[in-house]
ZASESE-157071 format. One record per atom (N, C-alpha, C): residue in three letters; x, y, z. Coordinates in pm, whole numbers, m for minus. Atoms other than C-alpha are relative to their C-alpha. Layout:
- ALA, X, Y, Z;
...
This chain:
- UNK, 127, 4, 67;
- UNK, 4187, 12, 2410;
- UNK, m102, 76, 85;
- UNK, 114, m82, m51;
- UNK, 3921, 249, 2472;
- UNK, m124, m29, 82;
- UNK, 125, 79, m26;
- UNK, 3588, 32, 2440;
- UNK, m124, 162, m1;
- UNK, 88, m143, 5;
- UNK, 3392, 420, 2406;
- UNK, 15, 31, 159;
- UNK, 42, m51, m106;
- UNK, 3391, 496, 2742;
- UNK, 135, 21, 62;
- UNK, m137, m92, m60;
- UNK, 3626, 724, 2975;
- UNK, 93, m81, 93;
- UNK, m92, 98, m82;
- UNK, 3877, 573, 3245;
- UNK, m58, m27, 124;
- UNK, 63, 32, m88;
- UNK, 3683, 525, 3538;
- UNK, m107, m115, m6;
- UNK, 95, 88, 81;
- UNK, 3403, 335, 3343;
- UNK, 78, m117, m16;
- UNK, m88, 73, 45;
- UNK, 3680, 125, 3179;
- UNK, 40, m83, 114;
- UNK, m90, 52, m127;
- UNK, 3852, 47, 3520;
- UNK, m157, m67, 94;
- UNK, 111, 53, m67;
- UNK, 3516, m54, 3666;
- UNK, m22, m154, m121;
- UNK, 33, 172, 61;
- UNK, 3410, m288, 3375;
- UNK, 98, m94, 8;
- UNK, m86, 73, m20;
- UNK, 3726, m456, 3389;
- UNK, 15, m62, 118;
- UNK, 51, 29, m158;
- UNK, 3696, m516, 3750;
- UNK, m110, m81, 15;
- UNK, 102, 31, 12;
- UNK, 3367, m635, 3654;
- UNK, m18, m162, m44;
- UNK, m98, 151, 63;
- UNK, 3503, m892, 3424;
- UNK, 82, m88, 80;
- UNK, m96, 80, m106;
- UNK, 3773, m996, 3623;
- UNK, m103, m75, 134;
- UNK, 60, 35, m123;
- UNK, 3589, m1061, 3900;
- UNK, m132, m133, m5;
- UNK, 116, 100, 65;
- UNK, 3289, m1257, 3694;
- UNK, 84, m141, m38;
- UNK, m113, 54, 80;
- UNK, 3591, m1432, 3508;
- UNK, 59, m113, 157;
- UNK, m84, 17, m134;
- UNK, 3769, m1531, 3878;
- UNK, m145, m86, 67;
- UNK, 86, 93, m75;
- UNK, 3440, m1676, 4022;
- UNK, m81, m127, m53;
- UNK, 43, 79, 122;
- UNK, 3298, m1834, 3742;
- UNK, 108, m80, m96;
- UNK, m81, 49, 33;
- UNK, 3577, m1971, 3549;
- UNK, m17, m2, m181;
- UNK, 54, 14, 116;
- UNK, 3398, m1858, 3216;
- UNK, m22, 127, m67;
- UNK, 112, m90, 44;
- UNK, 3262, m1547, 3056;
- UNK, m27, 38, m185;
- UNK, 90, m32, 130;
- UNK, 3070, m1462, 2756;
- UNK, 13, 138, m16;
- UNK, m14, m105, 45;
- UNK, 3138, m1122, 2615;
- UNK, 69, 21, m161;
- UNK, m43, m59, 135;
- UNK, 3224, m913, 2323;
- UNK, 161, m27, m34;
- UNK, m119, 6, m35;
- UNK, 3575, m969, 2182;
- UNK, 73, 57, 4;
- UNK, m126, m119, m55;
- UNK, 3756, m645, 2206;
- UNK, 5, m44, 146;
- UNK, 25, m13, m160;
- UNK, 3635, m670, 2570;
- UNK, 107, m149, 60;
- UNK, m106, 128, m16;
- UNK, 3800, m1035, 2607;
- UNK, 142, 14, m64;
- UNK, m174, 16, 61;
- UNK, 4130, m936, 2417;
- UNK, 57, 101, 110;
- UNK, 24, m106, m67;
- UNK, 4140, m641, 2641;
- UNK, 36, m72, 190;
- UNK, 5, 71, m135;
- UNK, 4099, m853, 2992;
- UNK, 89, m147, m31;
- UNK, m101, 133, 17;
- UNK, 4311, m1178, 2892;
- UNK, 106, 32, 23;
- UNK, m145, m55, m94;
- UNK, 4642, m1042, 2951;
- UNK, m21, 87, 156;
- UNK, 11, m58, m171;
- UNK, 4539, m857, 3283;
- UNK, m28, m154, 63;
- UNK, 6, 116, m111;
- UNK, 4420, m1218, 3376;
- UNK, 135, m71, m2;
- UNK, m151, 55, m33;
- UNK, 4758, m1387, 3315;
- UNK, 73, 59, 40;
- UNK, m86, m110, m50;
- UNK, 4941, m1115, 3454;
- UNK, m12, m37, 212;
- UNK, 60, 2, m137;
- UNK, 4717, m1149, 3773;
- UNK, 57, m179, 53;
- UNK, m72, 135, m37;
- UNK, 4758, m1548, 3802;
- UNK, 137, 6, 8;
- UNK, m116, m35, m23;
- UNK, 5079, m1474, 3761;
- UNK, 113, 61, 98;
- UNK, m33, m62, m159;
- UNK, 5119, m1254, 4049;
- UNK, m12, m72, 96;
- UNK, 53, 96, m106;
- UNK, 4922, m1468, 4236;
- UNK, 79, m116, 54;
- UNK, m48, 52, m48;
- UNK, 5135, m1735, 4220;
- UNK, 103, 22, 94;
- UNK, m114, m58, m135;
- UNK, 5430, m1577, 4463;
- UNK, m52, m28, 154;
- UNK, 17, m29, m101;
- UNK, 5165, m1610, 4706;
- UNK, 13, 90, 132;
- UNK, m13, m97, m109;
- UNK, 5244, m1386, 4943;
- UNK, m67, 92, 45;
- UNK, 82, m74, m64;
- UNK, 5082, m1178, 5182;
- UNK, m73, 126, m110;
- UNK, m49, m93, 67;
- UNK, 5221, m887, 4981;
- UNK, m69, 36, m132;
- UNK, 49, 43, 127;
- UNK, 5073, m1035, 4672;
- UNK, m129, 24, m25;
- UNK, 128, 20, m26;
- UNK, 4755, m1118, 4786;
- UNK, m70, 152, 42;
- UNK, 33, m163, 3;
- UNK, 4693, m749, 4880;
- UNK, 3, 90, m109;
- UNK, m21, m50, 179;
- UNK, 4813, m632, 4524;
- UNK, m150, m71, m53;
- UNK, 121, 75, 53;
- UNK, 4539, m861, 4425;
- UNK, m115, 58, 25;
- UNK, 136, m41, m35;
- UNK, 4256, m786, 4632;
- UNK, m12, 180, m43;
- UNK, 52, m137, 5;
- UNK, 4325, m371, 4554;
- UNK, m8, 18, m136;
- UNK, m2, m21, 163;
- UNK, 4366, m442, 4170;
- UNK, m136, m52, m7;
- UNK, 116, 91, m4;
- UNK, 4027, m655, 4198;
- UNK, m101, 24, 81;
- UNK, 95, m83, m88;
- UNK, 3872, m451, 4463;
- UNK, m119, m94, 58;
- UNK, 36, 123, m75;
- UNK, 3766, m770, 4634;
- UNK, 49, m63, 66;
- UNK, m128, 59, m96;
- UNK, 3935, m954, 4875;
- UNK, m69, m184, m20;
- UNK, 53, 116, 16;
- UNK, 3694, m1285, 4833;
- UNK, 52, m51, m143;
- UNK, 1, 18, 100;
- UNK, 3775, m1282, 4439;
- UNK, 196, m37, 42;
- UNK, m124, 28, 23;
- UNK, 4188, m1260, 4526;
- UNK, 38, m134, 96;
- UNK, 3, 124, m80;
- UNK, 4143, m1549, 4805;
- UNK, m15, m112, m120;
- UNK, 52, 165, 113;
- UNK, 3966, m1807, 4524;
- UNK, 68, 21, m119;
- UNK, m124, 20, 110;
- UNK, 4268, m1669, 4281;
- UNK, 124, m99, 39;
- UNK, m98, m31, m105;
- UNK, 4548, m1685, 4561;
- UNK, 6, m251, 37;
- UNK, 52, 139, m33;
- UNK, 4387, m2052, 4712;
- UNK, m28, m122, m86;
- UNK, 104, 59, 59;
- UNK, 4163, m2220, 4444;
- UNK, 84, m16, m152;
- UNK, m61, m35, 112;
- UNK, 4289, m2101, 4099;
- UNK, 180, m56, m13;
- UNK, m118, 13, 31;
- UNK, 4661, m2083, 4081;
- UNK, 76, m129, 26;
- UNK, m57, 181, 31;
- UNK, 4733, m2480, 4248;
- UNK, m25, m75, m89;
- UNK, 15, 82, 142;
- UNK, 4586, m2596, 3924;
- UNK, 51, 47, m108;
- UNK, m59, m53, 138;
- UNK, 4758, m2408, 3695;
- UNK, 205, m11, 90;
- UNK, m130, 10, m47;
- UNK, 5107, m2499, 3947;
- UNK, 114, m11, m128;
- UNK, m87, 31, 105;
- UNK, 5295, m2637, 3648;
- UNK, 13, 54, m177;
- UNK, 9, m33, 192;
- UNK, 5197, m2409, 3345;
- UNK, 78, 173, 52;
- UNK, m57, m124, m52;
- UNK, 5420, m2062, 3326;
- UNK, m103, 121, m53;
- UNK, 119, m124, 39;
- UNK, 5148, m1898, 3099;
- UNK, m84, m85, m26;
- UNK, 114, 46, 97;
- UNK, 4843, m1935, 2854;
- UNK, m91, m75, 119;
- UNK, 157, 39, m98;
- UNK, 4584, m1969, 3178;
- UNK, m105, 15, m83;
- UNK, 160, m7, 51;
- UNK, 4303, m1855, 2937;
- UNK, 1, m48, m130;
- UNK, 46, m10, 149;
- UNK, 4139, m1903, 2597;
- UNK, m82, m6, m22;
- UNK, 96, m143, 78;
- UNK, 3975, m1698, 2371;
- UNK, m55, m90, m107;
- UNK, 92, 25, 124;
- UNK, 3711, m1843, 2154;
- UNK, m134, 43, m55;
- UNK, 154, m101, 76;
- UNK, 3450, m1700, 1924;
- UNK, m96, m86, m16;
- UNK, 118, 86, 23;
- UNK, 3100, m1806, 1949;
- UNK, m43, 54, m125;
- UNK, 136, m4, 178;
- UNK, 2881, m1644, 1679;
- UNK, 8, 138, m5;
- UNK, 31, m116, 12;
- UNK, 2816, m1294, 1563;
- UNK, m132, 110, 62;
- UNK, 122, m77, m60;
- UNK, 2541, m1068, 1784;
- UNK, m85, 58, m130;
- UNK, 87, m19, 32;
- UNK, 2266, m1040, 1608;
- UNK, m65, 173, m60;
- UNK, 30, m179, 7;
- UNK, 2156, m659, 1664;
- UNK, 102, 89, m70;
- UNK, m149, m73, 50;
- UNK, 2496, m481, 1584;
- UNK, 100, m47, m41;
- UNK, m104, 84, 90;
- UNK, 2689, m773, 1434;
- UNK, 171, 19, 79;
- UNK, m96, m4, m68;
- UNK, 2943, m761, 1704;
- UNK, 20, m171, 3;
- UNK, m20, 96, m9;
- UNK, 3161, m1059, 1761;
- UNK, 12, m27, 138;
- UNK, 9, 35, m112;
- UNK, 3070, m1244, 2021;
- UNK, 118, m150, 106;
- UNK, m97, 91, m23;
- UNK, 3362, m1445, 2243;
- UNK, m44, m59, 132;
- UNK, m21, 90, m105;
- UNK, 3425, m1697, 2511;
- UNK, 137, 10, 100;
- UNK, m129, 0, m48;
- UNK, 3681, m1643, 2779;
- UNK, m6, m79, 141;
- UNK, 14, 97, m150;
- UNK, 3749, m1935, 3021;
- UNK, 165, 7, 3;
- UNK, m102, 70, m59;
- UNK, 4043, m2057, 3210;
- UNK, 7, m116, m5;
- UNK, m58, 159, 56;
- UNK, 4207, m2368, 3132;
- UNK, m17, m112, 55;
- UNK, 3, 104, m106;
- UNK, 4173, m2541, 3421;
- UNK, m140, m38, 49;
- UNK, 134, 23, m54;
- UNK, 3831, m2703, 3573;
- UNK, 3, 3, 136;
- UNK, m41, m52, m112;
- UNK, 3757, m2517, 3839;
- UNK, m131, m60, 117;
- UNK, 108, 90, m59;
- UNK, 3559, m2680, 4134;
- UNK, m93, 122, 48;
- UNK, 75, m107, m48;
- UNK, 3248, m2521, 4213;
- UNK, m86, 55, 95;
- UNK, 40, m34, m127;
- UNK, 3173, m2258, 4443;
- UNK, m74, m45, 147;
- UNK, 80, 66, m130;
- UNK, 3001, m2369, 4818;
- UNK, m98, 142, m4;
- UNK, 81, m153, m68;
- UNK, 2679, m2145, 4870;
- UNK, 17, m70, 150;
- UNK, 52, 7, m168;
- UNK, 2628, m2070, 5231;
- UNK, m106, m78, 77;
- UNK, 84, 61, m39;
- UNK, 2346, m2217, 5267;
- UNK, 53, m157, 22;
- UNK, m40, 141, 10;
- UNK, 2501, m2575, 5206;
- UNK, 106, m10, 97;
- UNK, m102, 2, m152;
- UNK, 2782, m2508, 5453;
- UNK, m84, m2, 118;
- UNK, 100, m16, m107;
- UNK, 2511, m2398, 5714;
- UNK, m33, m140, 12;
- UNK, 74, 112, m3;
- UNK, 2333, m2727, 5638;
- UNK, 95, m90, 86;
- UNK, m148, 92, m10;
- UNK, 2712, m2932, 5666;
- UNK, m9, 3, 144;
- UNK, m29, m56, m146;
- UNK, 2742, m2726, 6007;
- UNK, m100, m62, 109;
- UNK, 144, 47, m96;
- UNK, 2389, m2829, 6143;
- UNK, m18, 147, 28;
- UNK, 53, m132, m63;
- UNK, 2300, m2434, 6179;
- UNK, m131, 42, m56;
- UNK, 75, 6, 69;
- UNK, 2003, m2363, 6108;
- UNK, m89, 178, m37;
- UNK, 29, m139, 23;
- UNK, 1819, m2069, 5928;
- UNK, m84, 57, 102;
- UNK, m30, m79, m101;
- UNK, 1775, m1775, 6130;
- UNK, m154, 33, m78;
- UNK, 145, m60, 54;
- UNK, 1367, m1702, 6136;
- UNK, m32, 118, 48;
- UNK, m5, m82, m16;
- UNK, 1247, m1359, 6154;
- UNK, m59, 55, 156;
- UNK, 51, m38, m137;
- UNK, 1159, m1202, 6512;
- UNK, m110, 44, m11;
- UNK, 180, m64, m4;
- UNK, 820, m1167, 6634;
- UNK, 17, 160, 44;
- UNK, 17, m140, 18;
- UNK, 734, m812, 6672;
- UNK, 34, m1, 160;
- UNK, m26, m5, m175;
- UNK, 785, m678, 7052;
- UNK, m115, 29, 12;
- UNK, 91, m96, m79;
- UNK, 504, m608, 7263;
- UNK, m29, 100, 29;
- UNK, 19, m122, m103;
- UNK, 394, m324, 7417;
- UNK, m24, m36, 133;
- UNK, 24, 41, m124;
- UNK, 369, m315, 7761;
- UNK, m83, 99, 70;
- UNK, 53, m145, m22;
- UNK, 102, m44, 7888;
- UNK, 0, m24, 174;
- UNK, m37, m48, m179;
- UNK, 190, 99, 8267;
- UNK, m99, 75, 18;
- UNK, 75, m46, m136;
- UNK, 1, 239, 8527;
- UNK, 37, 181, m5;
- UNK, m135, m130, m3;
- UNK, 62, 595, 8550;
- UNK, m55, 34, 139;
C-alpha cells in the first residue's frame, strides 16, 4: 500500500506508528494506515519473542530505536507469553469529518503498565533537580 507518498516517507511514517503504537499501547489513525501497520506489529512481537540479542538488534534497526525494542523485547511480549498471534485490534471509531476518511483504533491486547517519567525515578532515587549555574565572574588583573 502506497498511502500517496514515496518510500522513504512511507518507511518513516511507519516507524512513526510503530514506535507511537510500542510506547503507548494505542493509536488513533486512519484505517488504511492501521491495516497497513498491524501485520508489521505481529510480525515484530513475534520476533521479539526469541528474545535474543540477535533479535533485539533486528528490532531496534527495523524501529530505529533501541528504547522502543527494549519495552517490546522486556515489557510487551511477557504478556502476550501464551498467545501465538492476534496481539492487536483494529476498530473503527467514526468517520473524519473534513474528507470523510475512516477513522480507526489500533491497540494491543494486552494492558500495558505505564511508562516511568524520569522525573519520578529521580524523586524514588532521592536525586534531585539539577538548577541552572550562576554565571562566572570575571576576574579583572593587574597588568
Amino acid at each position: 500500500m502506497k498511502l500517496s507518498r514515496n518510500y522513504n516517507q512511507r518507511k518513516a511514517l511507519v516507524r512513526t506508528q510503530l514506535n507511537a503504537l510500542i510506547s503507548n499501547g494505542q493509536i488513533t489513525t486512519t484505517q488504511s494506515k492501521a491495516k497497513l501497520i498491524k501485520p508489521i506489529v505481529d510480525r515484530l512481537i513475534t520476533k521479539a519473542k526469541v528474545g535474543s540479542v540477535h533479535a533485539r538488534r533486528q528490532l531496534a534497526a527495523y524501529l530505529a530505536s533501541i528504547p522502543s525494542a527494549n519495552r517490546l523485547v522486556d515489557v510487551i511480549v511477557p504478556l502476550f507469553a501464551d498467545k501465538k498471534s492476534g496481539f492487536t485490534s483494529l476498530t473503527k471509531i467514526k468517520i473524519r469529518k473534513g474528507d470523510g476518511t475512516v477513522v480507526s483504533n489500533l491497540r494491543l491486547l494486552a494492558d500495558l503498565p505505564k511508562p516511568v517519567k524520569e522525573e519520578a525515578v529521580k524523586k524514588a532515587k532521592g536525586i534531585k533537580k539539577e538548577e541552572p549555574r550562576a554565571a562566572a565572574k570575571k576576574v579583572k588583573t593587574k597588568k
